[in-house]
C-alpha positions, 0 to 999 in steps of 0.5 A: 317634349316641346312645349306650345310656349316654345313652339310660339317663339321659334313661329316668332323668331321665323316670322322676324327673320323672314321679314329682315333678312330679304331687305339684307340680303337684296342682290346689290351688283357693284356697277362702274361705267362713264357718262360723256357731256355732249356738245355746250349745256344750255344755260337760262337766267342768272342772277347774283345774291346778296353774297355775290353768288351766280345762281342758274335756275336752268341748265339743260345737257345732254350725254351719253351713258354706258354702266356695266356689271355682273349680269347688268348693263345700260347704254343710253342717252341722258337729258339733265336740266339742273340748276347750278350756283357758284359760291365764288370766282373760283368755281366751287359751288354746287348743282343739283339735277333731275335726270332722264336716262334713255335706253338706245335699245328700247326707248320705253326702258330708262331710268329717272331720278335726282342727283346733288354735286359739289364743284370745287375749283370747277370738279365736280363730286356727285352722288346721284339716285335713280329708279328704272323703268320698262325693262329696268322696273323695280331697279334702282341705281346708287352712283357716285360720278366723278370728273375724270382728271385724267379724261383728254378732252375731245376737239376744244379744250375749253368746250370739249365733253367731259366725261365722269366716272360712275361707280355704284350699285344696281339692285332691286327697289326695297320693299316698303 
């Protein structure tokens, strides 16, 4: 005979595991893609800092966008306005950026958000979060992207596009 103590804690342990679960079990699908600069960025005002620092409070770029994976792709356009410091000659510095993605399928489908890159030496590493909308609502993205050494630069070599690497995740946006 099943007690009603026993019966309150397996009503318990159900409703805890139905909450949790969900959140650990959210379908991540691993996405790689590139993302391509297109044309020079165009760079506002600067200044130096007591420490010799260049700082840019607006960059503006535009690219294109290509991300695929199991069951998920985006191709687009992405317009990022940044803003941009360099520590020293050498270039190694830091840009932090707010990014639109546009989906050349349905320019109502994009992606927005926010992303932070280190430059060392003049490469950046960047880790970027965005959260979809229109067809991609309720999506978000995890990327990193990173400068590919072995990209040939098209036309110029001093101003030819560069593309990055993107790798990451694509999946449903938590609940909170």
């Amino acid at each position: 005979m099943i007690s009603q103590n026993h019966i309150k804690k397996v009503i318990l342990s159900l409703i805890v595991v139905s909450l949790i679960v969900p959140s650990i079990f959210a379908e991540r699908i691993p996405v790689d893609g590139w993302a391509k600069s297109i044309g020079k960025a165009q760079f506002g005002d600067s200044w130096k800092d007591s420490g010799q620092r260049t700082h840019y409070v607006s960059v503006k770029s535009i690219g294109e966008i290509s991300i695929y994976g199991e069951s998920f792709g985006f191709k687009g356009k992405s317009e990022s306005e940044w803003s941009l410091s360099f520590h020293d000659k050498h270039i190694n510095g830091r840009i932090i950026s707010k990014t639109t993605w546009t989906s050349e399928k349905n320019p109502s489908s994009k992606f927005r958000g926010h992303g932070i890159c280190d430059l060392t030496a003049g490469a950046a590493t960047c880790v970027s979060w965005l959260k979809g909308y229109g067809e991609y609502d309720g999506k978000i993205l995890e990327l990193t992207r990173n400068e590919s050494a072995s990209a040939s630069r098209e036309n110029d070599d001093s101003s030819g596009p560069n593309l990055y690497k993107l790798e990451g995740i694509v999946m449903d946006e938590p609940e909170p």
